[in-house]
VOGU-342283 format. One record per residue: residue in one letter; x, y, z of N, C-alpha, C in turn. Coordinates in steps of 0.1 Angstrom, whole numbers, plus 5000, padded with zeros to 4 digits. Layout:
BEGIN
AXYZXYZXYZ...
This chain:
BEGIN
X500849885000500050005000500950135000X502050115009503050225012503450244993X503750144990504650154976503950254965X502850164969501650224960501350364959X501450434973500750554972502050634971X503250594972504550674968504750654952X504050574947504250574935502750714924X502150664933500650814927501350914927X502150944940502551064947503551104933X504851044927505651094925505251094907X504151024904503251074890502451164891X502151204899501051384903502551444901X503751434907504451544908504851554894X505351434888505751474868504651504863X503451524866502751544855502551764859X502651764873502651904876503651974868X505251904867505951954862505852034848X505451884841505151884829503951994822X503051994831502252114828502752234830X503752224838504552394846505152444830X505752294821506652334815505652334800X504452364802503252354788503252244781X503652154786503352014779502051934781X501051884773500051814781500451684780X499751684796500151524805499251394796X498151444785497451364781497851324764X498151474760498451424744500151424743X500851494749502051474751502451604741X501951664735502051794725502551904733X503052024732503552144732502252234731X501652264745500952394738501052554734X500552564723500852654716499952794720X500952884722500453054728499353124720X498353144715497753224706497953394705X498353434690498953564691498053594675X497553704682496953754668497453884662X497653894649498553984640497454074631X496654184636495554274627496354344618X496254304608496854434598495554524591X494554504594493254614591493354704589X494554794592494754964596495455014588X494355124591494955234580496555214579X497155234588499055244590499855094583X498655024587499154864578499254894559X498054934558497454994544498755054535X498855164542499655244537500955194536X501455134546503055074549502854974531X502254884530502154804518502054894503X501255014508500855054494502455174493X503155184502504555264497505655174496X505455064499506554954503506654834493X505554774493505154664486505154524495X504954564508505254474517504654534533X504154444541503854524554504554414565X504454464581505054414589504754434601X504654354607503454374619503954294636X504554344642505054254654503554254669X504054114674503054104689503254004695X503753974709503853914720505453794713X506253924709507453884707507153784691X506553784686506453724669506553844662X506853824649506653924637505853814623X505053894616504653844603504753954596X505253914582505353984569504253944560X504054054550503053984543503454074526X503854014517504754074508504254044495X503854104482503754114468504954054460X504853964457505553884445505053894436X505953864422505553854414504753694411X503153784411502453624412502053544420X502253614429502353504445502153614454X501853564470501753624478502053554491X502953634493504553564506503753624518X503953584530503153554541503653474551X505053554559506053494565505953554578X506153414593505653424602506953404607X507053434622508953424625508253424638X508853304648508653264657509653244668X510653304675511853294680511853284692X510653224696510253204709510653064714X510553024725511052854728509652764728X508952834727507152794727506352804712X505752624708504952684697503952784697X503652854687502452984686501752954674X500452964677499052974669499253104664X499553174651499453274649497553304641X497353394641496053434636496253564627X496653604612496353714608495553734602X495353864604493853894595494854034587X493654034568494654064558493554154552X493554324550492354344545492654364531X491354354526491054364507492054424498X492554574506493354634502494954554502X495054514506496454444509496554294498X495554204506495654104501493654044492X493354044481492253984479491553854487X490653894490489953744499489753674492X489853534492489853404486489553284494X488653204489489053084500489652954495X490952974502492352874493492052744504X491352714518491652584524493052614530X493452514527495252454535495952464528X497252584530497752624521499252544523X500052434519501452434529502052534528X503352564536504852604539504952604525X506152674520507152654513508752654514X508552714527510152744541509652684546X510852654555510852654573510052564576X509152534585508652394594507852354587X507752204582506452164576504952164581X504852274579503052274581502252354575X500852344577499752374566499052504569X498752554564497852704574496352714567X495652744573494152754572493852934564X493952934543493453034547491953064540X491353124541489953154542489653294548X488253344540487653434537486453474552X486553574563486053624571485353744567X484353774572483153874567483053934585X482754114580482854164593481454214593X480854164603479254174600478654314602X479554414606478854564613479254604596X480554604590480554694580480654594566X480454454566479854404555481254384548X482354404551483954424545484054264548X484854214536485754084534487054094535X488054044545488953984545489253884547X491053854542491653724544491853714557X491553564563492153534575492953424573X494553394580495653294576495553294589X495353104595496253104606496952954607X497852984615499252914614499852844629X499952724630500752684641502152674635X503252784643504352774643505552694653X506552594649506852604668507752614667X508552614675509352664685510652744677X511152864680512252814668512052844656X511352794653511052814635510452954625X510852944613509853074608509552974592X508353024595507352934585507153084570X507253044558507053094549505853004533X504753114537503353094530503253144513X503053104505503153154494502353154485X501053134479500053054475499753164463X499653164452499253214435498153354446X498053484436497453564443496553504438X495053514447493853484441493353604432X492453594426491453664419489853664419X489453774424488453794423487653864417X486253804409485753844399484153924404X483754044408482954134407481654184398X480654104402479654144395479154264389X478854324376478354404371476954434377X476454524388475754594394475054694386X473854754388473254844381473054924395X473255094393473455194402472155194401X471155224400469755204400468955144405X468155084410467054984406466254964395X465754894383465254884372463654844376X462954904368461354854372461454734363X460854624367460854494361459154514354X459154414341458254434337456954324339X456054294330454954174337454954104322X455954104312455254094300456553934293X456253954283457053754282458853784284X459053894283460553844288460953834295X459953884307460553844318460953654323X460153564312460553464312461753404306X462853494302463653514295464753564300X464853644309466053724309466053734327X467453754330467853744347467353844351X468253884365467753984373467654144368X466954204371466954374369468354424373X469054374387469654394399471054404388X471154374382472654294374472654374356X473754484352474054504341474354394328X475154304339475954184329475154054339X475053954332474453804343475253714337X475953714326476953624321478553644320X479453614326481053634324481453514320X482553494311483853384308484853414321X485153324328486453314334487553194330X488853254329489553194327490653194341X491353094347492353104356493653214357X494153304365494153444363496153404364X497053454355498453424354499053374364X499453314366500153214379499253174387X498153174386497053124402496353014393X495452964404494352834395493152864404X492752984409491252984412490853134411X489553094409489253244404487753264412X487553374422486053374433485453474426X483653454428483153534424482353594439X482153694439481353744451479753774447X479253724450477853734449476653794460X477653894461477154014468477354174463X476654264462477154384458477654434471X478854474466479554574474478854684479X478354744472477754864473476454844484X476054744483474654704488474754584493X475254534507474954384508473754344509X472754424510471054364511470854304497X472254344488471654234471472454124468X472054044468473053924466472253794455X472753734449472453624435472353524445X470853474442470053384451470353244442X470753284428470253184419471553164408X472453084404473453124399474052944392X474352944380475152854376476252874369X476952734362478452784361478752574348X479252694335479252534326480952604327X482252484324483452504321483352414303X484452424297484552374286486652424285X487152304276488552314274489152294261X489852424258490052384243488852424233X487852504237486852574226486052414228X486052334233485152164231483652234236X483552094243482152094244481852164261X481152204265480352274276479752154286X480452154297479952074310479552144321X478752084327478152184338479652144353X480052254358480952254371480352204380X480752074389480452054399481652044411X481651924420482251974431483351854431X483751754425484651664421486151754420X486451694430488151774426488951694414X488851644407489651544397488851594384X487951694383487751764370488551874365X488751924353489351964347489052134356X487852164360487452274368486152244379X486252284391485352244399485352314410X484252364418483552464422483652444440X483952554446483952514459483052634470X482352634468481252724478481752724492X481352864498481852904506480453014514X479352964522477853054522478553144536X479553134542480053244551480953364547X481253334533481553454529480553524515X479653434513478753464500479553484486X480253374485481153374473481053244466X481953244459481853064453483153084442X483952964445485252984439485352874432X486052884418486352784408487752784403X487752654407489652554407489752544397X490652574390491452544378492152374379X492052284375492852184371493652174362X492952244349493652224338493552394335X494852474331494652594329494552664315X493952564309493452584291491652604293X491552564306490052554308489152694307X488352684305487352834311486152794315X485652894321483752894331483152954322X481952964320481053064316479953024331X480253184340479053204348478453284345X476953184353475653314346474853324363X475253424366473953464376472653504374X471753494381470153434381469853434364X470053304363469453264353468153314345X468053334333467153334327466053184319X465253184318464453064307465352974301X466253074288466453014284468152984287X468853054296469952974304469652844311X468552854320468352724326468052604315X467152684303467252544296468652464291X469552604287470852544284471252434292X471252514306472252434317471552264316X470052274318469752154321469952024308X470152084297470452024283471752004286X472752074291474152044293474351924305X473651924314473751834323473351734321X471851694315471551534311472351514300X473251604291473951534283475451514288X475851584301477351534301477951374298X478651394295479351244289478951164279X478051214270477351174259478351194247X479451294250480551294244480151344226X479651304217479451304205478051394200X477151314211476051444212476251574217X477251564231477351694231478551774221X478951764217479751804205478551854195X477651794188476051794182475551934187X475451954200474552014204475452174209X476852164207477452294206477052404193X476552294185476352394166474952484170X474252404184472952494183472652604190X472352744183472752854195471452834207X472052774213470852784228470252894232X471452994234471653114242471153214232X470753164219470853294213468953314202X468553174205467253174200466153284211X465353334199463953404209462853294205X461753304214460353254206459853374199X459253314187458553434179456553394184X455853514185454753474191453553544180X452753534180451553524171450553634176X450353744171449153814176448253794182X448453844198447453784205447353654209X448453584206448053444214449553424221X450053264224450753244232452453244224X453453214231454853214226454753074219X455553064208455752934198457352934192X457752824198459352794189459352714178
């Protein structure tokens, strides 16, 4: 019994140690300090837009966040004896919001960083948020293709919508343009669309699709398969939707809120994907470009 309880006694005391010294007594891991790095500010802004680069220190870390050609560097320095959770946040002006996932290292300690797209709900503004476990020691260097983001053609107005047959036909009032080509933007492989107006977040595309095609071929509808040539990754916390390049000969045609005869497209493109020869067939026919002609006084006829 004596042995016993001198042996409890002297595993309570290593495990106190061990917590003294941030280690947990259950996963055996290093815990890591959380340190958050706001470059939001005006003074952040400006240092980038005379420099080409910003720099930001807190609770003994520094992060850089720097303009390459093509890329965008996003280097964390850790010279602490303790790993650190870093947290930065990157605004619009500095760095474009994107949601890239798990971006690796390209320096320094192998690991992955979380980045994605944060929305500030009082003033409706999108930034990037990167965060990063660094440890001990080390300085980690981020580098990921700039993203690109593609901005809806908005109408400064409101348009009176009408009650008469084309409205069966044609998208939103809300929208100058409802159809863009995107192609993957020079050195990057994704390209976001925000489907929100800037100007107005009370307007946003309720209703929205998206065909890719490669090489001028045939027209497939985007879905969410990462092993396609282009495929789509939604994001409803930042109100965007971003499309991966696999193959960079590829292009999108998105169309926000569809009209009649968009949706007929899309759904003629989709029961025919992989029909391969038909859809080849069915590229000679202008889909997008027929009207109905209608009869005096009576109903529409194609």
């Amino acid at each position: 019994m004596a042995r016993s309880a001198v042996t409890v006694a002297v595993l309570l005391v290593f495990a106190s140690v061990a917590g003294a010294a941030g280690v947990s007594a259950v996963s055996g891991q290093s815990d890591a300090v959380d340190v958050h790095h706001n470059l939001r500010t005006d003074a952040h802004v400006q240092q980038y837009t005379d420099t080409g680069e910003v720099t930001n220190s807190a609770e003994n870390t520094r992060v850089t966040v720097e303009d390459a050609d093509g890329f965008i560097r996003v280097k964390a320095e850790n010279p602490n004896g303790y790993a650190v959770d870093y947290t930065v946040d990157i605004p619009a002006d500095i760095v474009s919001p994107a949601e890239l996932g798990d971006v690796a290292a390209v320096n320094g300690a192998d690991v992955e960083a979380e980045w994605y797209v944060r929305q500030d709900l009082s003033s409706g503004e999108h930034h990037t948020r990167v965060e990063v476990t660094v440890p001990a020691g080390e300085n980690v260097t981020l580098a990921p293709s700039k993203p690109r983001i593609v901005t809806l053609a908005w109408t400064a107005d409101a348009q009176e919508t009408t009650d008469g047959l084309m409205d069966r036909f044609s998208g939103s009032s809300m929208l100058e343009q409802n159809e863009y080509k995107l192609q993957p933007p020079e050195n990057g492989s994704s390209v976001s669309v925000s489907l929100t107006n800037p100007e107005n977040s009370e307007e946003e595309i309720k209703e929205w699709h998206a065909l890719y095609r490669v090489d001028n071929g045939t027209w497939y509808p985007v879905g969410t398969d990462a092993e396609d040539p282009v495929y789509q990754r939604e994001n409803t916390g930042s109100n965007r939707v971003e499309f991966v390049y696999n193959n960079p000969d590829a292009e999108v045609k998105f169309t926000a809120n569809p009209g009649f005869i968009d949706k007929t497209e899309y759904s003629v493109r989709t029961y025919t994907a992989g029909w391969g020869v038909v859809g080849d067939l069915i590229d000679s026919v202008p889909l997008t470009t027929g009207v109905p002609a209608a009869f005096p006084g009576g109903d529409a006829v194609w």
